[in-house]
C-alpha positions as CSV (number, residue, x, y, z in Angstrom):
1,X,226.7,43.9,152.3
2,X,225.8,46.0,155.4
3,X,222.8,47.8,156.1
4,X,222.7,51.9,156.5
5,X,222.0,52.5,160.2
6,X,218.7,55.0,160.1
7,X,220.7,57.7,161.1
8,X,223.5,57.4,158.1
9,X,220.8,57.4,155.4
10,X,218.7,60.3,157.0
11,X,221.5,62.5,155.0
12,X,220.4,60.5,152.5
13,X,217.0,61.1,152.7
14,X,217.7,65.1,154.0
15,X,219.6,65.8,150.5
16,X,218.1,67.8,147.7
17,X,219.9,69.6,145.0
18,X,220.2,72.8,147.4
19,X,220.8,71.1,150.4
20,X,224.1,69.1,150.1
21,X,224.7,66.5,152.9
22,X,228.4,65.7,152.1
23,X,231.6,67.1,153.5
24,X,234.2,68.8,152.7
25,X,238.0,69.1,153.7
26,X,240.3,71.4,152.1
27,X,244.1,70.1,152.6
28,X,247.2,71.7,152.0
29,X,250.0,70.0,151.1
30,X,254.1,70.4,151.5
31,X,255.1,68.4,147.9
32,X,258.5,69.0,148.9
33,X,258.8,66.5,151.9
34,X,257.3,63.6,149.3
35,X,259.9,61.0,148.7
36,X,260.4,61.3,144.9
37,X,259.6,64.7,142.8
38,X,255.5,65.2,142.9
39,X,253.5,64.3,139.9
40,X,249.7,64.2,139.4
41,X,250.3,60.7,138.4
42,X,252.2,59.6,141.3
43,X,249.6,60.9,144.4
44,X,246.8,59.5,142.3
45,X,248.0,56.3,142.5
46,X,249.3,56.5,145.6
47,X,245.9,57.2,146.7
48,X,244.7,54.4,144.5
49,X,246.7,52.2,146.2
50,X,245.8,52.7,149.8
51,X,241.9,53.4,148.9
52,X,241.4,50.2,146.7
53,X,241.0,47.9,149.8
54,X,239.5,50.5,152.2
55,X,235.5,49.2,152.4
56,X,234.6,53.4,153.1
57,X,236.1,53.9,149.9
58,X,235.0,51.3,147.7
59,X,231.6,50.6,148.5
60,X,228.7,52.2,147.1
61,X,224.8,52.3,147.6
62,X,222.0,49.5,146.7
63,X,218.0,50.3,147.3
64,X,215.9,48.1,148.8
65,X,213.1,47.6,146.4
66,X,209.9,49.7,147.0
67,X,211.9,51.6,149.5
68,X,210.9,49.6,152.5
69,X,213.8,49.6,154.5
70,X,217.1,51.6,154.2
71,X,219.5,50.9,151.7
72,X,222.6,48.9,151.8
73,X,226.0,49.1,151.4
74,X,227.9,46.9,148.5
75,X,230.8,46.5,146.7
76,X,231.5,48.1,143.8
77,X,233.0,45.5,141.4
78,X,233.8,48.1,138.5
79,X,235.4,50.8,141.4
80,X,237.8,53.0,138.8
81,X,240.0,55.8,140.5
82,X,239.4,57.9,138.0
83,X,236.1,58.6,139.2
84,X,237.1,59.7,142.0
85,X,240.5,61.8,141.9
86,X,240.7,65.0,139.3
87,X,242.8,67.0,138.4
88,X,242.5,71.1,138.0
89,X,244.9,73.7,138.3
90,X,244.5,77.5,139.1
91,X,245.0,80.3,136.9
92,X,248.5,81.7,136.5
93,X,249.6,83.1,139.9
94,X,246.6,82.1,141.6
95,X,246.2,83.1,145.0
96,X,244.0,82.4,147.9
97,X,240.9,84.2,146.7
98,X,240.9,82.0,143.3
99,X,241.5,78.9,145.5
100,X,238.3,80.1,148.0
101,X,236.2,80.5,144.7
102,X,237.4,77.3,143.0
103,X,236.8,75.3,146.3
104,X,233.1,76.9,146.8
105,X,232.4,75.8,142.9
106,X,233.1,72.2,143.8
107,X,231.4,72.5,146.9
108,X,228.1,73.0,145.1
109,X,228.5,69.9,142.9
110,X,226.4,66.7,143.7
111,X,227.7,63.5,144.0
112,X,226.9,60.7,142.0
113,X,225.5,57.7,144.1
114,X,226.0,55.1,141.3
115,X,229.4,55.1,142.9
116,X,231.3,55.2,146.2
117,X,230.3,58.4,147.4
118,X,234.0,60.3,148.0
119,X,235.9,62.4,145.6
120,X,239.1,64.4,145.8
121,X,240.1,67.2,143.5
122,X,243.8,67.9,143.0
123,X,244.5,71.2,142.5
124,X,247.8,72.9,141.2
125,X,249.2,76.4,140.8
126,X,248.7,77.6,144.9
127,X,251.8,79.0,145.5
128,X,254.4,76.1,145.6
129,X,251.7,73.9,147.4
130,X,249.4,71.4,146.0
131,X,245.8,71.2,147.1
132,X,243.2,68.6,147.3
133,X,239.7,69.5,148.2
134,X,238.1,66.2,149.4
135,X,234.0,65.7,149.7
136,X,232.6,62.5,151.3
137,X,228.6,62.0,151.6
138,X,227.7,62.1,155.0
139,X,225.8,59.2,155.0
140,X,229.5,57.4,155.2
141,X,231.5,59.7,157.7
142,X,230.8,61.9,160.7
143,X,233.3,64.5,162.0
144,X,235.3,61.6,164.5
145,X,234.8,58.5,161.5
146,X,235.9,61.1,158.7
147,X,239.4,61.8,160.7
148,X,239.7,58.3,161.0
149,X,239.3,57.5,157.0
150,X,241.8,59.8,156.4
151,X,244.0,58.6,158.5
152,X,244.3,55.4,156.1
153,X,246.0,57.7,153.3
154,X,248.5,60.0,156.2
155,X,251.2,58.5,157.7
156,X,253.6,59.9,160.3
157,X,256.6,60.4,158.3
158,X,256.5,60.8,154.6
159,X,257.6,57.1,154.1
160,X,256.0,55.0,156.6
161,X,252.7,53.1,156.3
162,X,249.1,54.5,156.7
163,X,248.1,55.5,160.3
164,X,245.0,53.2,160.1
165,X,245.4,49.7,159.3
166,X,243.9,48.3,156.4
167,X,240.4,46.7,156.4
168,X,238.8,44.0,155.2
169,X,235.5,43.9,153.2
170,X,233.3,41.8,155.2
171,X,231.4,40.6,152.4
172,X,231.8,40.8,148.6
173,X,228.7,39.2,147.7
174,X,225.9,41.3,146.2
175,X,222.5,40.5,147.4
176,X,219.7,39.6,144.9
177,X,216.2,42.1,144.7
178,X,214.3,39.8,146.4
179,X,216.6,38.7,149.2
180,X,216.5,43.1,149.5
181,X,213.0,43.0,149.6
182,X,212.7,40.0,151.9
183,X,214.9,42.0,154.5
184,X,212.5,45.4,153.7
185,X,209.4,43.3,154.7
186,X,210.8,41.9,157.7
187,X,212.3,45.2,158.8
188,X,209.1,47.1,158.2
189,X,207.0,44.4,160.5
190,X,209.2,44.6,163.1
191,X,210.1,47.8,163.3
192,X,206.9,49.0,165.1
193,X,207.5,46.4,167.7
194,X,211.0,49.2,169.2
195,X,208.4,51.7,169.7
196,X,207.8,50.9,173.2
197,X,211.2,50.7,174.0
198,X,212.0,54.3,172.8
199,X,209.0,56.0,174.5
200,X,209.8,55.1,178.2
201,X,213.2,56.8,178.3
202,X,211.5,59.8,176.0
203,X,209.6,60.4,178.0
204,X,211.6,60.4,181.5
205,X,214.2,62.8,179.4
206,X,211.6,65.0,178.7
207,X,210.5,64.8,182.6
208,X,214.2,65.7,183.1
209,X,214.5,68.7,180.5
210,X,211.2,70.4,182.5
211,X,213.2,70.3,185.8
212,X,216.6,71.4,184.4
213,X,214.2,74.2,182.8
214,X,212.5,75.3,186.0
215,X,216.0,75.5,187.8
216,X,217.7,76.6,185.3
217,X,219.7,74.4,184.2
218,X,218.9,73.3,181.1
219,X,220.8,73.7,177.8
220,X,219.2,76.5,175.4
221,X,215.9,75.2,173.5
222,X,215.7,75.3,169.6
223,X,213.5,77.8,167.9
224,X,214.2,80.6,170.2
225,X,217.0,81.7,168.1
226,X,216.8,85.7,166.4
227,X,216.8,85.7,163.0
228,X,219.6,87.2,160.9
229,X,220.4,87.0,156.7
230,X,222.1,83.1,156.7
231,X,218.7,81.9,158.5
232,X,216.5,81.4,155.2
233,X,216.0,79.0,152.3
234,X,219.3,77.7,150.9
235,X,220.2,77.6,147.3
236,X,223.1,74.8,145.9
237,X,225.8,78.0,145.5
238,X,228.6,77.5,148.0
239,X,231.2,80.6,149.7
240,X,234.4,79.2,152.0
241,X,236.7,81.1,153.8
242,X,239.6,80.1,156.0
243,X,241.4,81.4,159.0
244,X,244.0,79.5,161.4
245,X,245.1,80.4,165.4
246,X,247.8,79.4,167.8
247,X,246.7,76.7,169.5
248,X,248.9,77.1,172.6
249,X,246.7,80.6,172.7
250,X,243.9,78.9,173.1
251,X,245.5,76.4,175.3
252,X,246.8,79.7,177.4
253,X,243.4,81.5,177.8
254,X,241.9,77.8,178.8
255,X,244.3,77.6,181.7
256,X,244.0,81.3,182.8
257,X,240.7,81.3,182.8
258,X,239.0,77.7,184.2
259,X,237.2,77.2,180.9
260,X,237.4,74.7,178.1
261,X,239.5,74.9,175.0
262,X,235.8,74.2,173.5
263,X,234.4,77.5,175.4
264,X,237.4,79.3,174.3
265,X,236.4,78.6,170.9
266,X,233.0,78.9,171.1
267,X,233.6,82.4,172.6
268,X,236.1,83.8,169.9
269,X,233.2,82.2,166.8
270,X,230.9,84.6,169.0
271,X,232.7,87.4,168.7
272,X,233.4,87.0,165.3
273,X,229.6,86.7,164.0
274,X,228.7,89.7,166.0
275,X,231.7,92.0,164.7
276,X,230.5,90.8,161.7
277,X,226.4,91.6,162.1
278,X,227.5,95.1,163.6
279,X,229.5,95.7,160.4
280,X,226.5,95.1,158.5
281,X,223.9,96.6,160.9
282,X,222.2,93.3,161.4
283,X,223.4,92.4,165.0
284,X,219.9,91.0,167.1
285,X,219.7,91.9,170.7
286,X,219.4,88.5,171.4
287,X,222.1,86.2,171.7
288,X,222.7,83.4,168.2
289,X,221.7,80.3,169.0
290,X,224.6,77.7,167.4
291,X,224.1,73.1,167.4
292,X,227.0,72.0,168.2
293,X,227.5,68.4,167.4
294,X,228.6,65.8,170.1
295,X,230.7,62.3,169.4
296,X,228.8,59.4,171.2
297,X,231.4,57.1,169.7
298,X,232.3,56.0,173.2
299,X,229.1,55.6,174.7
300,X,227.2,53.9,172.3
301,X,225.8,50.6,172.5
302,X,225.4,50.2,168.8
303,X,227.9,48.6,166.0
304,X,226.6,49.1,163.0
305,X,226.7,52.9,161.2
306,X,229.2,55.6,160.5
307,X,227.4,58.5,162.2
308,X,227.8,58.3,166.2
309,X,226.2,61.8,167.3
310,X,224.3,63.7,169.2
311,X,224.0,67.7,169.8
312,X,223.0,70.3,171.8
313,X,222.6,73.6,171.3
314,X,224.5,76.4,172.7
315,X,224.3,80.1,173.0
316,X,227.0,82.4,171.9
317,X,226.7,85.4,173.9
318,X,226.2,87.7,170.6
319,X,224.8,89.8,172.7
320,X,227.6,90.6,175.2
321,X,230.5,93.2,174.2
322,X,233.1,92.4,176.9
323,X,234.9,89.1,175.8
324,X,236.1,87.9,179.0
325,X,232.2,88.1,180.6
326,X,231.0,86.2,177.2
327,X,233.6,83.2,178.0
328,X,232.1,83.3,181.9
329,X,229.1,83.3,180.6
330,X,229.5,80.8,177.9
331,X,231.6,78.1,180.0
332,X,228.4,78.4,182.8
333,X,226.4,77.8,180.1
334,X,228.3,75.1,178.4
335,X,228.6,72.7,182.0
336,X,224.7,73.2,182.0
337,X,224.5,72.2,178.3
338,X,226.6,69.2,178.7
339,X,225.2,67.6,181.9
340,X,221.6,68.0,179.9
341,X,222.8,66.5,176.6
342,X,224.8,63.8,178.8
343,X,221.2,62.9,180.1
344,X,219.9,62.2,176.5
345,X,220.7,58.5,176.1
346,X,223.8,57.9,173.9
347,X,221.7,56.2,171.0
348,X,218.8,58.0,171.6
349,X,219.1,59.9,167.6
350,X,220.2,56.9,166.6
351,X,217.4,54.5,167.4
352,X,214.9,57.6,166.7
353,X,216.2,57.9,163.2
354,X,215.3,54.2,162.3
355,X,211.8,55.6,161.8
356,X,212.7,58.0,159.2
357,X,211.1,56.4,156.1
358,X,212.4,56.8,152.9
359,X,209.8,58.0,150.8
360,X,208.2,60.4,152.8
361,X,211.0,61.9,154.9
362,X,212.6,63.1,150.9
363,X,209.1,64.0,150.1
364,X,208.7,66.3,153.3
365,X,212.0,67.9,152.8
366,X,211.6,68.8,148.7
367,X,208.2,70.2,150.1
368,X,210.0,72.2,153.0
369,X,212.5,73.7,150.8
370,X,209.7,74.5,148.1
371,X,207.7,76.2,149.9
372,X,210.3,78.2,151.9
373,X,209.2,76.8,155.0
374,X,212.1,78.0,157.0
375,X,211.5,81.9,156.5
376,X,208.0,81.3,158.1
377,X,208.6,79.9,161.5
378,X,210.8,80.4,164.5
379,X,214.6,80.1,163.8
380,X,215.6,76.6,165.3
381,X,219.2,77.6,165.3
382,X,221.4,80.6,163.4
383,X,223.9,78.3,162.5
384,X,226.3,74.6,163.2
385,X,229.7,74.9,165.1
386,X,231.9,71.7,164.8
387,X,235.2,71.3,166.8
388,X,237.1,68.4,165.4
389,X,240.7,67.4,167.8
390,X,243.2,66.4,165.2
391,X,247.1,65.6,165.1
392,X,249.2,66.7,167.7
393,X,252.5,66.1,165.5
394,X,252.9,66.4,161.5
395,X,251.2,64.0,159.3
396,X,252.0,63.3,155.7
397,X,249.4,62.7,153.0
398,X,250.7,60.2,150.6
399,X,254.6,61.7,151.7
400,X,253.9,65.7,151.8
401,X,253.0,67.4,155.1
402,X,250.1,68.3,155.7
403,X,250.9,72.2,156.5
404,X,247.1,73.0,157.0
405,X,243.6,71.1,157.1
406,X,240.2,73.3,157.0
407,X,237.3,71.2,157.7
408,X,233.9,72.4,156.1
409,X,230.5,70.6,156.7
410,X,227.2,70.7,155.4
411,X,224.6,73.6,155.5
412,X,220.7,73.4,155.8
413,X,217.7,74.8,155.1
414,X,217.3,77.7,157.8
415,X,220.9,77.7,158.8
416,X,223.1,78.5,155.9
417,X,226.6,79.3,157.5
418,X,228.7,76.1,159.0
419,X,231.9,76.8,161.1
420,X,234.1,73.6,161.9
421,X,237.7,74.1,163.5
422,X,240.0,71.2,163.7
423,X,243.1,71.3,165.6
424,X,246.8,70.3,163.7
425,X,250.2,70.5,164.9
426,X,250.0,73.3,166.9
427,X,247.6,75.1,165.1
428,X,243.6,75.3,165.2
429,X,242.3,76.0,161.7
430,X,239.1,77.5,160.8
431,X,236.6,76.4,157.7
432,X,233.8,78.3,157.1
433,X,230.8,77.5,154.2
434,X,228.0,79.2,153.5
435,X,225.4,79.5,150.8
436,X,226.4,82.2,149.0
437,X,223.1,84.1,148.4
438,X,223.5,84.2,152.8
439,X,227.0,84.6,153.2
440,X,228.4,86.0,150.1
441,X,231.9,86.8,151.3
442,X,232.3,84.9,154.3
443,X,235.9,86.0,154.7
444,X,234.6,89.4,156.1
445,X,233.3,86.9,158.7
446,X,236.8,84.6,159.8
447,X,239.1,87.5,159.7
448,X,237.6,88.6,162.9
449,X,238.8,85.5,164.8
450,X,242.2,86.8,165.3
451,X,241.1,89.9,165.9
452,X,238.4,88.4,168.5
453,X,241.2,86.3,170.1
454,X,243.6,89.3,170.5
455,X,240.8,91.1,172.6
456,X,240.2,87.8,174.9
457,X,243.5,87.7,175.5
458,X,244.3,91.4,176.3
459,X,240.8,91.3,178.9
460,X,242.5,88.3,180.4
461,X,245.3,90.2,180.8
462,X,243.8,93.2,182.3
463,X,242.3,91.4,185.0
């Protein structure tokens, strides 16, 4: 049994049939490379094999009675792979745009939390490649802890063990209702007692955020953001699109120009989503406001929970034509942004988010969404950018090379389009999801990364 940190089940308590809080990962696979002839049969028990003592993987979620305290994680004793790894297949010469629409379909689909909240859906007929399009809650992974749950089914070649070792369930034993309601009481007393604790370094950051804001210094501020068509009410209709770059490109214009690979990146998604508002006629004057989501898994002082994060927002120069002057722009920006998140203490969401009671933070959300609360006050932000590092070098999922991985989080109320890139052998690929009454074809919005890349790149040059 282990106990969700407050921050794991706040996706919990943030879900509603609209607003989805798992993620998604859409893999391509190499069969060719596997070390005997691919069936359907075969890489599902492959997986079964490697998943069946992974704790992620087979655990699945028990209330505490009354809803006093946040639920726990258990075993699941009955744990059958066949709840968790389908197979579909697309129609006869079935081509990227089927594979988009399929993937957005299963996007859309809750997940059943009577059991271990992952599934993976094989899919056949793409070309001479096999797909799976995976979705884990996000109560169980962040961006950093989802790479490393993967990395239990790739290896490095297609026949040696997983990357990740395997774990150990810590405890098989189910706890009883009242024992769960024991531990709710106690939690509940006590909780009020951490109050304190949280409130003197609250306050001293927000002592610290007025005098970054007065010299400025401090990182952009939520609800200042322009409004644009993906910043409404969400429904549970999902669009994805992908797009990949070079990364030694990126790597290039990092070194010629002083900035970050994550300014790089940041400054091509900018250009992207204002080629794509000027298309449309919807471009603000003011600059899109993006949260950009920061691993504290190094800092943090806490053992417990799968989600280590914190954020801050950045701006992403929508509003500037020139490329070259949006990455200046954007990498000043950026070193203010980080040295004012790096003030916010490294468990400083985390400890906050023990608060969030389950009852009444669902309750608040249902009546947010119901009452279309996020078309009637300031935008907080236009949207969520993820950059994820992964492999350097191949890997092989269950023997077949991974030839490309497109990660894809979750959307919100408010903000309704999610970019994530992850870097793979050499090459930085591109996920974007939307809801799909906000972003109906979001591939009008990723084919501009190449093309937004292309004009860095020649600006660099010309200087």
């Amino acid at each position: 049994m282990e106990r969700l940190s407050g921050l794991d089940a706040s996706f919990l308590y943030l879900e509603t049939p609209e607003q989805l809080m798992h993620v998604c990962g859409l893999i391509v696979l190499d069969p060719s490379t596997m070390p005997e002839a691919y069936t359907y049969e075969r890489l599902r028990d492959a997986i079964e094999s490697r998943v069946s003592q992974v704790p992620e993987f087979t655990r699945r979620l028990r209330r505490v009675p009354l809803d006093l305290d946040h639920p726990v994680w258990v075993r699941d004793q009955h744990f059958d792979i066949e709840h968790h790894v389908h197979r579909l297949a697309l129609p006869a010469a079935g081509g990227y745009d089927e594979l988009m629409a399929l993937c957005g379909h299963l996007a859309g689909l809750t997940m059943d939390r009577s059991r271990p909240l992952w599934e993976m859906w094989v899919i056949e007929g793409y070309d001479d490649k096999v797909v799976v399009f995976s979705k884990m809650h996000h109560a169980t992974v962040d961006g950093a802890s989802g790479s490393n749950l993967i990395s239990h089914l790739c290896s490095l070649t297609p026949t040696d063990d997983p990357i990740a070792a395997i774990g150990e369930h810590s405890n098989d034993r189910e706890p009883g209702s009242l024992e769960l309601l024991g531990r709710g009481v106690l939690g509940t007393v006590s909780r009020p007692l951490r109050i304190p604790g949280l409130l003197r370094p609250s306050a001293a950051l927000v002592t610290k955020s007025v005098s970054r804001a007065r010299a400025g210094t401090a990182m952009a501020a939520p609800f200042t953001a322009p409004r644009t068509s993906f910043n409404g009410t969400i429904t549970r209709r999902r669009t994805i699109a992908c797009a990949d770059l070079p990364l030694d490109d990126i790597k290039a214009l990092k070194s010629a120009t002083g900035a970050t690979v994550n300014d790089v990146v940041l400054t091509i998604a900018g250009g992207a989503l204002r080629s794509y508002l000027l298309e449309r006629g919807e471009l603000p004057s003011s600059t899109l406001l993006a949260t950009v989501p920061v691993s504290v898994r190094e800092k943090t002082q806490r053992d417990g929970g799968a989600n280590k994060v914190s954020a801050l927002f950045a701006k992403l120069g929508t509003d500037i034509e020139d490329p070259l002057e949006r990455l200046e722009q954007m990498a000043e920006d950026n070193r203010n942004a980080k040295e004012h998140q790096q003030a916010i203490p490294a468990d400083a969401l985390q400890d906050w988010a023990e608060f969030a009671a389950p009852r009444t933070f669902g309750l608040a959300v249902r009546a947010y969404a119901g009452l279309r609360l996020a078309e009637k006050h300031p935008v907080v932000h236009n949207l969520v950018i993820s950059n994820v590092p992964g492999p350097p070098i191949p890997l092989y999922f269950m023997g077949a090379r991974i030839d490309a991985l497109y990660p894809l989080g979750p959307v919100f109320h408010g903000a309704g389009l999610n970019l994530t890139v992850m870097s793979n052998n050499g090459q930085v690929h591109v996920g974007a999801i939307a809801c799909r009454s906000s972003v109906r074809h979001p591939d009008e919005l990723v084919k501009h990364f190449p093309t937004e890349m292309a004009r860095l790149q020649e600006a660099v040059a010309a200087r």
